[in-house]
C-alpha positions as CSV (number, residue, x, y, z in Angstrom):
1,X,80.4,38.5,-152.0
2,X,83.4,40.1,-150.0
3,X,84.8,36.4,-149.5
4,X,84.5,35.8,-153.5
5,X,86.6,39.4,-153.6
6,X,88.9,38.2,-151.6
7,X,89.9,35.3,-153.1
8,X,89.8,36.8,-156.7
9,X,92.5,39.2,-155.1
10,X,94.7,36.8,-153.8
11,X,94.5,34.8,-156.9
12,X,95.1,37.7,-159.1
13,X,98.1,38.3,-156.8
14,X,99.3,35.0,-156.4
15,X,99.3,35.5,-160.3
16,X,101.4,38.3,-160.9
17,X,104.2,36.8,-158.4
18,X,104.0,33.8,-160.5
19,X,104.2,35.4,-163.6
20,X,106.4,38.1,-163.3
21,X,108.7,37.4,-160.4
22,X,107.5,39.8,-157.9
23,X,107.8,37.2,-154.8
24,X,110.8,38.4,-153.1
25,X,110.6,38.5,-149.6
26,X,113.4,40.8,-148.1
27,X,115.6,37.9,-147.1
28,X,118.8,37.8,-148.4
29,X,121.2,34.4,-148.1
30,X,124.5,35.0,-148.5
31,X,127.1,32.2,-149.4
32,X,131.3,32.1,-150.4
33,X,134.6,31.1,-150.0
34,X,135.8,34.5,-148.2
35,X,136.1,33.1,-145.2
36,X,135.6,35.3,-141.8
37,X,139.3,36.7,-141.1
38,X,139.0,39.6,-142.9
39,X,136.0,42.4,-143.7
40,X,135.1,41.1,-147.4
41,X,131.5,39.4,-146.3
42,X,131.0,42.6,-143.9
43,X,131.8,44.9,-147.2
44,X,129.0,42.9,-148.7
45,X,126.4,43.1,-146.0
46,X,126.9,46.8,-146.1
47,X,126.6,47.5,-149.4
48,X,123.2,45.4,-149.3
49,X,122.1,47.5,-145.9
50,X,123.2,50.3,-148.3
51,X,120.4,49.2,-150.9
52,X,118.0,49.0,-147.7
53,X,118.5,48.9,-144.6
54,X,115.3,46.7,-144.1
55,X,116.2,44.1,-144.9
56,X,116.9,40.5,-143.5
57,X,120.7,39.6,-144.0
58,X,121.6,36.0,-143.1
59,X,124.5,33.6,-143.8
60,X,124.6,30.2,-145.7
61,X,127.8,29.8,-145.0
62,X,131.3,31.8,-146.3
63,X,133.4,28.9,-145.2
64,X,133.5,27.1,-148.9
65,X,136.9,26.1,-149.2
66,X,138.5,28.5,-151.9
67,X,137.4,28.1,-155.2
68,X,135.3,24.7,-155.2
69,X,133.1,25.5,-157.0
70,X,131.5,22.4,-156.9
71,X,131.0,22.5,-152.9
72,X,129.3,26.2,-153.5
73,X,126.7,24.3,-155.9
74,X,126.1,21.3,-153.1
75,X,125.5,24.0,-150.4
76,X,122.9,25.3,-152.6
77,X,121.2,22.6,-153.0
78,X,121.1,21.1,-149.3
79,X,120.0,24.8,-148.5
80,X,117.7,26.4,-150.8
81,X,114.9,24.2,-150.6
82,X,114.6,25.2,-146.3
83,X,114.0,28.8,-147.0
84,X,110.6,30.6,-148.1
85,X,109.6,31.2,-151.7
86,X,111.2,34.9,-153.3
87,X,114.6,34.0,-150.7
88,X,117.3,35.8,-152.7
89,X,121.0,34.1,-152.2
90,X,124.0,35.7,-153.1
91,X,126.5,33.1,-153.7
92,X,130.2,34.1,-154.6
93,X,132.6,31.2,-154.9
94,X,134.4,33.2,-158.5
95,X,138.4,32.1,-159.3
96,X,137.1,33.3,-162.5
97,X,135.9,37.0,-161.6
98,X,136.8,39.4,-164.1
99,X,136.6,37.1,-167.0
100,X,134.4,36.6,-169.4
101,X,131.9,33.6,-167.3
102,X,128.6,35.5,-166.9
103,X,127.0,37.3,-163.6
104,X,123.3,35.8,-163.8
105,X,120.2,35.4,-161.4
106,X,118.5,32.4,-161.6
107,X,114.8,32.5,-160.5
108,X,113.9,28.3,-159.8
109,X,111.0,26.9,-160.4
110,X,110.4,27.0,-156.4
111,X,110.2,30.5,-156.7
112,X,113.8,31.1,-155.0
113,X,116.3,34.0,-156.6
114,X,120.3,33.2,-156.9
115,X,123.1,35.8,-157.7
116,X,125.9,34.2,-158.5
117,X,128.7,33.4,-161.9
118,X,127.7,31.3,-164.3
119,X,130.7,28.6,-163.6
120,X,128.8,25.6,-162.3
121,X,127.8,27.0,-159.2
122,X,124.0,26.3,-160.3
123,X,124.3,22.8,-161.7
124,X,122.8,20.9,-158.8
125,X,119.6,23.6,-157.8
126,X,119.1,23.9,-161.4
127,X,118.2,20.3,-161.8
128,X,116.4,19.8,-158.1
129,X,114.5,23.0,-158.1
130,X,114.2,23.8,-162.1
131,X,114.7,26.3,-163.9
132,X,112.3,28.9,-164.3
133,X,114.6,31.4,-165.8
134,X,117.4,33.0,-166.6
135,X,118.8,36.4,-166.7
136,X,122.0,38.2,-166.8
137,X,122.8,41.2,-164.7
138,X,123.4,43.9,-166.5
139,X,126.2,46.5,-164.6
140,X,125.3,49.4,-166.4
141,X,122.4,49.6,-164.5
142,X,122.4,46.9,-161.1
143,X,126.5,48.0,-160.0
144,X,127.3,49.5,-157.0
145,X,127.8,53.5,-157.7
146,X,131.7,54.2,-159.0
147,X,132.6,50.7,-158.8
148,X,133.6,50.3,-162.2
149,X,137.5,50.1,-162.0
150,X,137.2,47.6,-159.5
151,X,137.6,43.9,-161.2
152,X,138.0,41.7,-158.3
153,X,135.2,42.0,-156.2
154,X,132.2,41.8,-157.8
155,X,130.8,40.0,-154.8
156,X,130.5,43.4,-153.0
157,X,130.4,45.4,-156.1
158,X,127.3,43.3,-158.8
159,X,126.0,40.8,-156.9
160,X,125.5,42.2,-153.5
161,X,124.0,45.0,-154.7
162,X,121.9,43.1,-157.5
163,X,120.9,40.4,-154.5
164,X,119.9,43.7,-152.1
165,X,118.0,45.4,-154.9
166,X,116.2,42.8,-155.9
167,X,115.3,41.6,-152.2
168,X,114.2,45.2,-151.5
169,X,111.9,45.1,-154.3
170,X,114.0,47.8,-155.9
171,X,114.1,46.6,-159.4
172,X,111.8,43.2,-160.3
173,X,113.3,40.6,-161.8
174,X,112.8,41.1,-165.1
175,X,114.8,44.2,-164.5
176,X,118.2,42.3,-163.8
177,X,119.2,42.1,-167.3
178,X,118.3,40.3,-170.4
179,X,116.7,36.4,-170.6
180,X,119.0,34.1,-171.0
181,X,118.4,30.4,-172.6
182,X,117.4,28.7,-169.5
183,X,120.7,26.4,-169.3
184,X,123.5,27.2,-166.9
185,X,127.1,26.0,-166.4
186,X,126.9,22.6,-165.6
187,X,129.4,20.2,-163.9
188,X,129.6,16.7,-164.8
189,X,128.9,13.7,-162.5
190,X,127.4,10.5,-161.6
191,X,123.9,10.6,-161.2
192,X,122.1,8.4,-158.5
193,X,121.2,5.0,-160.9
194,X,120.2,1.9,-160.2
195,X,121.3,-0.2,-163.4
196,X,121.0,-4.5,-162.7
197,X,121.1,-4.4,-158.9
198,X,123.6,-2.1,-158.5
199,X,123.5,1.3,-157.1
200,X,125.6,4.4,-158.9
201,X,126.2,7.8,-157.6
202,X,128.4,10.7,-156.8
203,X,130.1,11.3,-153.1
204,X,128.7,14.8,-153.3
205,X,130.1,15.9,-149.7
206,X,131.8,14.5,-146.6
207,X,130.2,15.1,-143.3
208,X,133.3,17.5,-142.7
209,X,133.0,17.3,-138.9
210,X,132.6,13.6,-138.4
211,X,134.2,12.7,-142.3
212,X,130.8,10.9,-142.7
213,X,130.7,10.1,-146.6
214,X,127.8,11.2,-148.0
215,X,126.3,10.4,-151.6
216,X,123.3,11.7,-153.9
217,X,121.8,8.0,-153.7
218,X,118.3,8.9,-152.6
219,X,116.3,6.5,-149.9
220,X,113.6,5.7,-153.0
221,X,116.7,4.4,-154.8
222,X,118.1,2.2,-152.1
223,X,114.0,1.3,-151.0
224,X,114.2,-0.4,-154.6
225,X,116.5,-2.9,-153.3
226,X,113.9,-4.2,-150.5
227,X,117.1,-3.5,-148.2
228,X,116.5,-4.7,-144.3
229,X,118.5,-3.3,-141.8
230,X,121.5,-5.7,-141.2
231,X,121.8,-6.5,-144.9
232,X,125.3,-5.9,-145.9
233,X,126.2,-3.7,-148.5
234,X,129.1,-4.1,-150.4
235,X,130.7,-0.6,-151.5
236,X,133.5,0.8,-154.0
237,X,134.8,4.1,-154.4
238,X,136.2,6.0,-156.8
239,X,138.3,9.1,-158.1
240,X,138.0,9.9,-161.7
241,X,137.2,6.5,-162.3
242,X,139.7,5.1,-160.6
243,X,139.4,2.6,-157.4
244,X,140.4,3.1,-154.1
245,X,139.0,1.8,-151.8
246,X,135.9,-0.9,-150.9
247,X,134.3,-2.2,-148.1
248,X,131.4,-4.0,-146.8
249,X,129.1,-1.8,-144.9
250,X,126.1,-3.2,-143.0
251,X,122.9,-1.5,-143.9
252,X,122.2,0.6,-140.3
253,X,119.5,2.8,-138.7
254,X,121.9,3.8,-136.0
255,X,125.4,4.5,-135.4
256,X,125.7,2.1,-133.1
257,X,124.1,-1.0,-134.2
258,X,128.1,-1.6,-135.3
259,X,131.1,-2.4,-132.8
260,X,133.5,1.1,-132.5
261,X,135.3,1.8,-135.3
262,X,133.5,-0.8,-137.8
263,X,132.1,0.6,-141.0
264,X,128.0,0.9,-141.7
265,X,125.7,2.6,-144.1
266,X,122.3,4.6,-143.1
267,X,120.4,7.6,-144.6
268,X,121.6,10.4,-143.4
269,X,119.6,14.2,-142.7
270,X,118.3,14.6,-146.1
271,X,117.7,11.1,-147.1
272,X,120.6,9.9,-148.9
273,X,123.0,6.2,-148.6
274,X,126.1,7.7,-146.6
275,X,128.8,5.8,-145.2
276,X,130.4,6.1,-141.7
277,X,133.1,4.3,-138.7
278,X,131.2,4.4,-135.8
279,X,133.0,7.2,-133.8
280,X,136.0,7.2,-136.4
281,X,136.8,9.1,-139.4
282,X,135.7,7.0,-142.4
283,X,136.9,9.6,-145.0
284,X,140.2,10.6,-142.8
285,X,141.2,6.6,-142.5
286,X,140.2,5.2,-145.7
287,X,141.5,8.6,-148.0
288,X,138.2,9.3,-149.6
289,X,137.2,13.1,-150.9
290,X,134.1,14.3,-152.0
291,X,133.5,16.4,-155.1
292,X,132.2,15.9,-159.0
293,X,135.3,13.7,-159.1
294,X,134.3,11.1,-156.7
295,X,131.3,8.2,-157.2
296,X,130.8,5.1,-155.5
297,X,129.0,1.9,-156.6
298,X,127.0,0.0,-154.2
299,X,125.5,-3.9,-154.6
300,X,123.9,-6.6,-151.6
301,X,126.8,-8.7,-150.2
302,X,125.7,-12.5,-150.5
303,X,128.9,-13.5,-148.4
C-alpha cells in the first residue's frame, strides 16, 4: 500500500512540474557578449545572490563576440541540452536593449527556462528543444528594485533578476508575465537537407581555437550517403550565396588519417560533418566565417 502511495505522489508531482512549470532547480546559466574586463557579469551574479543567495550560479560563456546574435543562439543550442531539466539561463547578447524587441522566458519542451530578448537569440533551441511556451516578463513586477531609469542594462536590471527569481522558486513561471504565441524571433538559414545526393547546411560555428569548420549536417544525414571512411567528399562554401571557396575533403575518423596541412571531413563532438587542415587553420587559410550567412554544399567525389 505505502509503495502504491508513493508512486501516486511522485506522479502527482511529476504532474504539477509538468503542467505548471514548477521544475526549476536552483541553477542558474549565465551567457553574453560582456566579456570579463570589467564588473558587468559580476553586477549580474550579485543581483541574482541578491534574489537568493542559495543558489547555484555558473557560466556558459560571456565571451560571445559583441552583438552576434546569431553565435548567442548556437551556444544555446550546443549547451542546453547538457544541463538538468528546470536549468534557468540568462542569456544577454541585446544591441537592441531599450527598444521595443521583447524580454521573454522561454520554458522548452525539455523542461529548460531561458531569459533572454526576443531578437533571434532563441531560433535554434526553439526548434531542437520545442517550444513549450512563451511568456513575457513583465517589469512592473520581476525588475530589480529602483531600476527603472536605467535603459541599458537590463541584463543586471530584468533578466538577472527574472532568471534568480525564477530559479529560487520565487515567482513560478506562469508568474513572469503574460503567454505569448509560442513563436520567437527567428533567424533565417540553411537547414541540414539532403536533396538528389547532395548534402545542404549552414556553417553554424568555427571551432574558434583550431578554426575547425563546423556545420548543422547531422551524422543520420551524412549515414544516408553509405559514406566509408576514405571516400572523398567534395565541398563548396558560401557567403550569402555567394562562392568562395571548394575543396575535396576525404571523409576521416581521425585527424590524422591525412598528411599535415591536407584538408578532411569527420563528425565532430556533437555529431555533425565539419571540416579541418590537419594541424592548420582551415577557416584562417581558406577565409571562411561562420554565422546564418554561411552554408556549404557537400556531394561524393567520383574523381
Amino acid at each position: 500500500m505505502k509503495k502504491v502511495l508513493h508512486h501516486f505522489i511522485s506522479c502527482l508531482v511529476l504532474l504539477l512540474v509538468t503542467s505548471y512549470g514548477f521544475a526549476q532547480n536552483r541553477i542558474v546559466v549565465f551567457q553574453s557578449d560582456f566579456g570579463l574586463k570589467d564588473g558587468a557579469v559580476s553586477a549580474m551574479k550579485g543581483v541574482a545572490s541578491g534574489v537568493s543567495p542559495d543558489l547555484k550560479l555558473y557560466d556558459l560563456t560571456h565571451e560571445i563576440p559583441a552583438y552576434n546574435i546569431w553565435e548567442a543562439a548556437y551556444r544555446l543550442e550546443q549547451t542546453v541540452p547538457y544541463w538538468p531539466a528546470g536549468t534557468v539561463f540568462v542569456s544577454v547578447v541585446d544591441p537592441g536593449v531599450g527598444t521595443s524587441r521583447k524580454s521573454v522566458v522561454l520554458k522548452t519542451k525539455s523542461g529548460h527556462f531561458i531569459v533572454t530578448p526576443d531578437n533571434g537569440t532563441l531560433t535554434l533551441v526553439a526548434k531542437s528543444l520545442g517550444i513549450a511556451e512563451v511568456r513575457e516578463i513583465d517589469e512592473a513586477v520581476n525588475r530589480r528594485k529602483d531600476s527603472q531609469k536605467s535603459y541599458t542594462f537590463h541584463g543586471r536590471d530584468v533578466y538577472a533578476y527574472t532568471g534568480a527569481r525564477l530559479a529560487a522558486g520565487t515567482i513560478g513561471f506562469e508568474q513572469v508575465g503574460q503567454v505569448l504565441p509560442s513563436q520567437v524571433v527567428d533567424i533565417p538559414y540553411q537547414a541540414a537537407v539532403l536533396e538528389g545526393g547532395r548534402l545542404k547546411g549552414n556553417i553554424s560555428i568555427l571551432d574558434v581555437q583550431y578554426g575547425n569548420v563546423w556545420t548543422n549536417i547531422t551524422a543520420d544525414l551524412v549515414n544516408q550517403l553509405a559514406l566509408k571512411y576514405g571516400d572523398v567528399l567534395h565541398v563548396n562554401f558560401f557567403h550569402n550565396g555567394k562562392k568562395v571557396y571548394e575543396t575535396n575533403a576525404p571523409y576521416s575518423q581521425t585527424f590524422g588519417a591525412v598528411k599535415v596541412g591536407q584538408p578532411l571531413s569527420y563528425l565532430n563532438s556533437l555529431m555533425q560533418l565539419s571540416f579541418a587542415l590537419n594541424q592548420g587553420n582551415f577557416a584562417a587559410t581558406h577565409h571562411i566565417g561562420s554565422g546564418s550567412e554561411w552554408s556549404v554544399e557537400v556531394t561524393v567525389s567520383h574523381k
